[in-house]
C-alpha positions as a Markdown table, in Angstrom:
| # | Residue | x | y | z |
|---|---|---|---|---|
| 1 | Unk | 62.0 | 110.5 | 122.0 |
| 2 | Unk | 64.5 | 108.4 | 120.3 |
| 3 | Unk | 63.4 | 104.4 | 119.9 |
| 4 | Unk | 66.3 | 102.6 | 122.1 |
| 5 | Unk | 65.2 | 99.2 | 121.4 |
| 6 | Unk | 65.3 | 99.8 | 117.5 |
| 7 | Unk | 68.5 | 97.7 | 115.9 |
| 8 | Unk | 69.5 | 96.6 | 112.7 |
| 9 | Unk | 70.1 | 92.9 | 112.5 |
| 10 | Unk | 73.4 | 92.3 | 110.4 |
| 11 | Unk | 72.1 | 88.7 | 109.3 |
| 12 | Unk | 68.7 | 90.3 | 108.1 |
| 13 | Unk | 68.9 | 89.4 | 103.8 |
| 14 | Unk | 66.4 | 92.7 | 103.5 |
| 15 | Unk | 69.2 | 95.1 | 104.9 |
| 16 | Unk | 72.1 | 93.4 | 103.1 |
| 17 | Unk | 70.7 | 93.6 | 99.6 |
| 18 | Unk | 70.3 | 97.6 | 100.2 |
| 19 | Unk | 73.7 | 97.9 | 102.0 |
| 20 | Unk | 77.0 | 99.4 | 100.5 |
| 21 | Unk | 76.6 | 99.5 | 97.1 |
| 22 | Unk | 77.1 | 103.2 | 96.6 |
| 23 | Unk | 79.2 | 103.3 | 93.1 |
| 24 | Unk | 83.2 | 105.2 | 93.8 |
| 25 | Unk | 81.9 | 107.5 | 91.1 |
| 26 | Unk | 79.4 | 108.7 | 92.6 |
| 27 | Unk | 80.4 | 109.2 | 96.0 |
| 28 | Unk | 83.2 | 112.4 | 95.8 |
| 29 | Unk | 80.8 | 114.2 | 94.2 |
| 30 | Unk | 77.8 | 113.5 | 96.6 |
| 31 | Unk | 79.8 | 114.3 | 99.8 |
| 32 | Unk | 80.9 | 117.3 | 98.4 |
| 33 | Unk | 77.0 | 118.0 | 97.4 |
| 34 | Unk | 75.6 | 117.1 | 100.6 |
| 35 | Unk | 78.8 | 120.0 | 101.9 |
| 36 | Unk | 77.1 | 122.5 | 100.1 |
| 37 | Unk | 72.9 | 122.2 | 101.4 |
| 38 | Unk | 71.5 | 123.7 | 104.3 |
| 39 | Unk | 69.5 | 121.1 | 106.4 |
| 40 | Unk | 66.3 | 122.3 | 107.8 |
| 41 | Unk | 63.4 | 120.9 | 109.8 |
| 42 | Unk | 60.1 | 120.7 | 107.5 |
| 43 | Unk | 61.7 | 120.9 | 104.1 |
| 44 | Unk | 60.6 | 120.0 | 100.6 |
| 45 | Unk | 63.5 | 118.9 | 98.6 |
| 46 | Unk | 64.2 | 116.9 | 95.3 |
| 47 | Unk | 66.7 | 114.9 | 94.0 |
| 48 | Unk | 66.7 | 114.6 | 90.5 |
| 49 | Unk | 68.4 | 111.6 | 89.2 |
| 50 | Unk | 68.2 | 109.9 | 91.9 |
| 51 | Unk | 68.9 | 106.7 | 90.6 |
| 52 | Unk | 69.6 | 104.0 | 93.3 |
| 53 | Unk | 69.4 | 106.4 | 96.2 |
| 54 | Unk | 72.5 | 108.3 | 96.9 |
| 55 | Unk | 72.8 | 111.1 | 98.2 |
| 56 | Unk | 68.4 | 110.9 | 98.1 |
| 57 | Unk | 68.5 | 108.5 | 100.8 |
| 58 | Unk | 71.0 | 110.3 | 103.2 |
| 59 | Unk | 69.4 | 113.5 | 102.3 |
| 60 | Unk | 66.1 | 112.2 | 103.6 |
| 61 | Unk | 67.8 | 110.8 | 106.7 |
| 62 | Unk | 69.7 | 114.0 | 107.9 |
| 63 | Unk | 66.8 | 115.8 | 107.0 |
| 64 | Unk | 64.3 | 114.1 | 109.4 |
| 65 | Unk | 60.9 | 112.5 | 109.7 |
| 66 | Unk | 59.1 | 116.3 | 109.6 |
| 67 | Unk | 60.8 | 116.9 | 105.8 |
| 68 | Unk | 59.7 | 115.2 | 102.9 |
| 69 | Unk | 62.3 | 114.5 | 99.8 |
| 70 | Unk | 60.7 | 113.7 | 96.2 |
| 71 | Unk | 63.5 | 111.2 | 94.2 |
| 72 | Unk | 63.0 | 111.7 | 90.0 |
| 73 | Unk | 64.1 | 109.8 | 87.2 |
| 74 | Unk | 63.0 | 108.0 | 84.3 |
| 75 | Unk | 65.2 | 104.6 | 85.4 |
| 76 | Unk | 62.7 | 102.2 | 86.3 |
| 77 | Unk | 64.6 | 99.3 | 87.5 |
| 78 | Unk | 66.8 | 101.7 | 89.6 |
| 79 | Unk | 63.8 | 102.8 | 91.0 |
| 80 | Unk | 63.0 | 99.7 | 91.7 |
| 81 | Unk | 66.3 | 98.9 | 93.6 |
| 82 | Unk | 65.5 | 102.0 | 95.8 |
| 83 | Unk | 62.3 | 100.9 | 96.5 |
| 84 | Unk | 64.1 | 98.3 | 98.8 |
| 85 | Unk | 66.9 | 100.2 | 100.3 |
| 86 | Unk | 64.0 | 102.8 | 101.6 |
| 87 | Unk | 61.9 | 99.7 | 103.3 |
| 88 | Unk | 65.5 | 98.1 | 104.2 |
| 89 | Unk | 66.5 | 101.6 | 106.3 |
| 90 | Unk | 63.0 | 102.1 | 107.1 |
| 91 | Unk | 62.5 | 105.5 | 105.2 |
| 92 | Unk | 59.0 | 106.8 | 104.8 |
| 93 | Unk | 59.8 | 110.7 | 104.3 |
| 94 | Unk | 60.5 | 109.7 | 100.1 |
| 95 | Unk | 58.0 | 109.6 | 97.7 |
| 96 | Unk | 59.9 | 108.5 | 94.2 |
| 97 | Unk | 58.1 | 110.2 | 91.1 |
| 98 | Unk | 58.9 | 108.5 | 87.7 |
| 99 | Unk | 60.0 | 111.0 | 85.1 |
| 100 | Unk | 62.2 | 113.3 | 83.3 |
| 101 | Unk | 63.7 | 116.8 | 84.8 |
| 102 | Unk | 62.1 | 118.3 | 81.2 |
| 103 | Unk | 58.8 | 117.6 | 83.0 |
| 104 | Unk | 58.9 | 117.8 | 87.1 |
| 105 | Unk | 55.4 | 116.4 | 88.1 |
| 106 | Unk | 55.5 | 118.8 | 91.5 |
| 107 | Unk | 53.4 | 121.9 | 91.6 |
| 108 | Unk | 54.7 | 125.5 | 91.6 |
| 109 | Unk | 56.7 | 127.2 | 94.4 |
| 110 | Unk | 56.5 | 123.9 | 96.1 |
| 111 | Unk | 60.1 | 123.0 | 96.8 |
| 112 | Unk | 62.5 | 124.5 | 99.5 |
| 113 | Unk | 65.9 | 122.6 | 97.7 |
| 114 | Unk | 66.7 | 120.9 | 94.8 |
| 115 | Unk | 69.9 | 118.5 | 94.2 |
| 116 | Unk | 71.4 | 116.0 | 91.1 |
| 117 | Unk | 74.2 | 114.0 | 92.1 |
| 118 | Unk | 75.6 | 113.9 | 87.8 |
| 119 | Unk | 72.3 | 114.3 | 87.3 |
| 120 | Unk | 71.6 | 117.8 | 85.5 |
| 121 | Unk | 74.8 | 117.4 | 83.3 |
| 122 | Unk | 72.9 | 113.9 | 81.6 |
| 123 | Unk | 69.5 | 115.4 | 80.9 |
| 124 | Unk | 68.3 | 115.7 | 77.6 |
| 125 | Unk | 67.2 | 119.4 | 77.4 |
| 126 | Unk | 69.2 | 121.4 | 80.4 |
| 127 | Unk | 68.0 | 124.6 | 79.5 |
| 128 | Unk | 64.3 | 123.2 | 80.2 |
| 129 | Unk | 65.4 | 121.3 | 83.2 |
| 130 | Unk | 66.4 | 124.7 | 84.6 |
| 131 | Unk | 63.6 | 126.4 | 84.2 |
| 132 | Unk | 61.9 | 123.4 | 85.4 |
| 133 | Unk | 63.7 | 123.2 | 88.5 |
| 134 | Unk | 63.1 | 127.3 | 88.9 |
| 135 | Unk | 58.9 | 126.9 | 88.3 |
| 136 | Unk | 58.8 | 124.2 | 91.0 |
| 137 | Unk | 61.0 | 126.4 | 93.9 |
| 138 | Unk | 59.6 | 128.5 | 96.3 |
| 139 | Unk | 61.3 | 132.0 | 96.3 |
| 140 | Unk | 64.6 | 132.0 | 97.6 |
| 141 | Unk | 65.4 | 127.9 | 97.1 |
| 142 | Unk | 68.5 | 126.4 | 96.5 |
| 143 | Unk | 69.3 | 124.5 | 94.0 |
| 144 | Unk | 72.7 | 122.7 | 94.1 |
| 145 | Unk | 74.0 | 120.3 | 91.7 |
| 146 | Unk | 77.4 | 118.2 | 90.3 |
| 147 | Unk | 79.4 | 117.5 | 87.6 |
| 148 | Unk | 82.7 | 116.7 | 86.2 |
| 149 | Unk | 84.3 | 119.0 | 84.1 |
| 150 | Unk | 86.1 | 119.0 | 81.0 |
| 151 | Unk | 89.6 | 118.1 | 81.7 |
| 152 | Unk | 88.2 | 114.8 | 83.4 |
| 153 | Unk | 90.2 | 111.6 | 82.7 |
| 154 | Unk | 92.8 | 114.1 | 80.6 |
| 155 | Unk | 95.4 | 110.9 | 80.9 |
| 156 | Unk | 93.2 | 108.7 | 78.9 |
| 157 | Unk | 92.2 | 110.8 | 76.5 |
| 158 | Unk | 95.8 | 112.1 | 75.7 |
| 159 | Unk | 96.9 | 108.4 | 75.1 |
| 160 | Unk | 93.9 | 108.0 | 72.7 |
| 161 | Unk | 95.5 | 110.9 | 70.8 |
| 162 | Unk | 98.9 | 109.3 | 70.8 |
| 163 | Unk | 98.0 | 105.3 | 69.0 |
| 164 | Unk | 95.4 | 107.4 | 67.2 |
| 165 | Unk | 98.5 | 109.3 | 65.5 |
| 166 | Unk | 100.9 | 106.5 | 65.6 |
| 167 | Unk | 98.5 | 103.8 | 64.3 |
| 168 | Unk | 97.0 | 106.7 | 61.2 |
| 169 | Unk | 94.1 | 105.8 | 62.3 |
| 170 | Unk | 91.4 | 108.3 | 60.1 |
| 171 | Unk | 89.3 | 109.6 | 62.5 |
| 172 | Unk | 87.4 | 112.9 | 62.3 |
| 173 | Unk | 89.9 | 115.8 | 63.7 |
| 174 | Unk | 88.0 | 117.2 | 66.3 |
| 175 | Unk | 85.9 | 113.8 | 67.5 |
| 176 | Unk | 87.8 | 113.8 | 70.7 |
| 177 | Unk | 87.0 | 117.4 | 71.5 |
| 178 | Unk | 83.5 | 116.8 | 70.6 |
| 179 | Unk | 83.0 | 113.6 | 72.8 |
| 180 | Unk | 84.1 | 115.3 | 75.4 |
| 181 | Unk | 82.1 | 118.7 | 75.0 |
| 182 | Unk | 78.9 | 116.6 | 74.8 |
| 183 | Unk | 79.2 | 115.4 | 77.5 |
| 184 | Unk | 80.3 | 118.1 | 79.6 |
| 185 | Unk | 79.7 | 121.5 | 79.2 |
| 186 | Unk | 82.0 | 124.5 | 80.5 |
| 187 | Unk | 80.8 | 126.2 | 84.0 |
| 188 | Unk | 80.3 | 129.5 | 82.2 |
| 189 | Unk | 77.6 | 127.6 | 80.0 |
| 190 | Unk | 76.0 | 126.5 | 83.0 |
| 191 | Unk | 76.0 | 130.2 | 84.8 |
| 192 | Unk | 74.9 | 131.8 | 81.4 |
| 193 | Unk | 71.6 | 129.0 | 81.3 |
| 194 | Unk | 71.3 | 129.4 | 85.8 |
| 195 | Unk | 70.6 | 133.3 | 84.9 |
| 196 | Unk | 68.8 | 132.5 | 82.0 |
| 197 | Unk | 66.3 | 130.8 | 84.3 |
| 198 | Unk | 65.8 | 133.1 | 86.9 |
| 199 | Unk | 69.0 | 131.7 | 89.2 |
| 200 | Unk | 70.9 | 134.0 | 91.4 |
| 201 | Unk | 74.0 | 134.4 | 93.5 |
| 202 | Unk | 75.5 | 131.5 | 91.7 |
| 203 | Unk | 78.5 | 129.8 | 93.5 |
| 204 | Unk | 81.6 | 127.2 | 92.4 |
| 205 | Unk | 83.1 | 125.2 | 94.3 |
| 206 | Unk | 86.1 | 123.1 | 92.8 |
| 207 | Unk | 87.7 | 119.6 | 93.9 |
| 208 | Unk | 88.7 | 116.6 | 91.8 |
| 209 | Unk | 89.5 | 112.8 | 92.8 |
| 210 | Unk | 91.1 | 110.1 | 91.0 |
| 211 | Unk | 90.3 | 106.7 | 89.7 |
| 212 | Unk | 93.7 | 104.4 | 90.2 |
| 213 | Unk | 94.3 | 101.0 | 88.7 |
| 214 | Unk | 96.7 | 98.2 | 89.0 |
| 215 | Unk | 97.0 | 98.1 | 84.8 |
| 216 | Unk | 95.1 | 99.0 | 81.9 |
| 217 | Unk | 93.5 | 95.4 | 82.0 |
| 218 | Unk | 92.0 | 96.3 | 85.3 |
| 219 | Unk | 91.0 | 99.6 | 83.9 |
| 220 | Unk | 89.0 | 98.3 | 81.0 |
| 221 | Unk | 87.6 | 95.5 | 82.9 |
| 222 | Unk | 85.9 | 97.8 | 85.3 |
| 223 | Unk | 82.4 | 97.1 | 85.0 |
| 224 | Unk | 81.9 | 101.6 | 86.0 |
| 225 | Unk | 84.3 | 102.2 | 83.4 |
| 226 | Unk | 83.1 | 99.6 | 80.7 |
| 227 | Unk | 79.0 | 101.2 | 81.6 |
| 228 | Unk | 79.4 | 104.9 | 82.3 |
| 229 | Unk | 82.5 | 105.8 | 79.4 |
| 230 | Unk | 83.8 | 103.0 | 76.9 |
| 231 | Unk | 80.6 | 103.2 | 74.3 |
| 232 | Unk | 81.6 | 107.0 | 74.4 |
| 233 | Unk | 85.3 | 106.6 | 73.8 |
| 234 | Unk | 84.9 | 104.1 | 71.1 |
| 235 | Unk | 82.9 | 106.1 | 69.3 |
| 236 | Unk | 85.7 | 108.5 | 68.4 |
| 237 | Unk | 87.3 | 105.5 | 66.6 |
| 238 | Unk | 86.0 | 104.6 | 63.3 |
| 239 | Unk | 84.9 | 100.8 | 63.4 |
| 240 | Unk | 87.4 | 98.9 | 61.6 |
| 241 | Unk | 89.8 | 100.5 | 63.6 |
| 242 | Unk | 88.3 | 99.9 | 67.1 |
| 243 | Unk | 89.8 | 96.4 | 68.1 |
| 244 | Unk | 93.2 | 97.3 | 67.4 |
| 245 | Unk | 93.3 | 101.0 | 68.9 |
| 246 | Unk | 91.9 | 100.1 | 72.5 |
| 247 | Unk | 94.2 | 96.9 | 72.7 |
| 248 | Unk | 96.9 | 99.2 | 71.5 |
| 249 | Unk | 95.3 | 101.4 | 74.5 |
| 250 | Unk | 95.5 | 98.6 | 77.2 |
| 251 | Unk | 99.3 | 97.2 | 76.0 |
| 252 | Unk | 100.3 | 101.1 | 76.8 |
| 253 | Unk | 98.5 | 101.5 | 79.8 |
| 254 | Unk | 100.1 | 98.1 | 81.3 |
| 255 | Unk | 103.6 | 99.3 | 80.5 |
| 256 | Unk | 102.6 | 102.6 | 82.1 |
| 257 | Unk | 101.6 | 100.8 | 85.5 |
| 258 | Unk | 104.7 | 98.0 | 85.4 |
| 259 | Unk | 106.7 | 101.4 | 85.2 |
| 260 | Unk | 105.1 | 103.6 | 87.1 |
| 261 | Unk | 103.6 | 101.3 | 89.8 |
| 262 | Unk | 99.6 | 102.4 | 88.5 |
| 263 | Unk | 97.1 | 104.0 | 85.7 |
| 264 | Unk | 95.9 | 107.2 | 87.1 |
| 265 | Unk | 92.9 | 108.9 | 85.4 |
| 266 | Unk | 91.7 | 112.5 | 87.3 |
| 267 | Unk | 88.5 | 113.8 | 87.7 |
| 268 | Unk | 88.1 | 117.7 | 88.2 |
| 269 | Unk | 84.4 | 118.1 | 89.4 |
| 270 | Unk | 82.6 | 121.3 | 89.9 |
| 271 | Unk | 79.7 | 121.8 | 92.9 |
| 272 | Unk | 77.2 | 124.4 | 91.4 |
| 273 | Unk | 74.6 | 126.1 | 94.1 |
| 274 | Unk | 72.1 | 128.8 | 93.6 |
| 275 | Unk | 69.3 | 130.3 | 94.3 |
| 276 | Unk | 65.9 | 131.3 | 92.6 |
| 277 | Unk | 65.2 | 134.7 | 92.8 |
């Protein structure tokens, strides 16, 4: 019987401090994720990566009070953070385990569905995460998983090209290309390791979004952009070169937008599901 006389006071500090703070970057990809899962009464499922909550806490919601989801990850003071929104939303089907996807602290054939919101495609050792997330399923689980692909933010990475050419700036010849590759590895890497640990009928689904700003100011002032992908793109550049090529890099970007109304950068993400054999 549903509680009628349960509400949510708007005024209560608990609930604002653990209300919409889901990051942009996260949130294409987790609706798309959350497209792909089949809900069930009485499930065992596992986010790995959880980080904050999302989609772990609306997977536990939509799944019910009769299912219980398991949150992993190694970031303590995001666990921390969750620990609130769960009390705040009055969730008590989560139990959050502190570790690393290398090493899943669940017993075996335990779990009816794993997901990672751009979690898998940040782990250390994938190939052991996979097998991993394979010893903990029950036969016949799901597992079903994000990332962005290769071509992602192709706009910012073809001006990087450009001032790197114009300025003669000596950087290693393939340090773009190798950036980007370790960071994000081809789908048909990720089918050949799925099969490789004892994943079938392996699906792809494709969609992409895009990050739009005002000026390249605005984009390297983004607090997502400055944590998530700056340390990365500077470390194409060698060091004495650094200052000058990425304020070359915003001076380009803010004639871009004063001519073209916005800086556009696209993100082509891949949704991966399968299923243990």
């Amino acid at each position: 019987m549903v509680n009628l006389q349960l509400h949510y006071d708007i005024n209560n500090p608990e609930l604002l401090s653990a209300f919409d703070e889901l990051p942009f970057w996260s949130a294409p990809f987790g609706l798309k994720l959350l497209d792909q899962v089949t809900l069930k009464p009485g499930m065992k499922a596992l986010d790995i990566g959880c980080g904050t909550g999302f989609p772990l806490t609306e997977l536990a919601m939509r799944l019910g009070p009769a299912s219980h989801v398991y949150g992993l990850d190694p970031w303590t003071a995001a666990q921390n953070r969750l620990i609130k929104k769960l009390v705040a939303y009055g969730i008590q089907n989560v139990t959050l385990l502190n570790g690393v996807s290398e090493s899943i602290p669940l017993i075996d054939n335990s779990i009816d569905l794993i997901v990672s919101n751009n979690g898998l495609n940040n782990v250390t050792d994938l190939e052991l995460s996979l097998k991993e997330c394979n010893r903990v399923s029950k036969p016949g689980a799901k597992l079903v998983f994000t990332f962005n692909l290769e071509a992602s933010m192709a706009e910012f990475y073809s001006a990087l090209k450009l001032v790197l050419h114009d300025f003669s700036v000596p950087a290693e010849p393939d340090a773009i290309q190798k950036q980007i590759a370790s960071k994000r590895l081809p789908v048909s890497e990720y089918k050949r390791l799925l099969s490789s640990a004892g994943y079938t009928n392996i699906q792809v689904t494709y969609d992409r979004f895009q990050y739009r700003f005002a000026s390249g100011t605005a984009l390297f002032s983004h607090y997502f952009i400055r944590m998530a992908f700056l340390e990365g793109w500077m470390s194409v550049v060698p060091d004495s070169y650094r200052q000058q090529v990425f304020n070359e890099l915003e001076n380009r970007f803010n004639r871009m937008a004063e001519s073209g109304g916005e800086v556009t950068l696209t993100i082509p993400y891949a949704v991966i599901s399968a299923e243990k054999e």
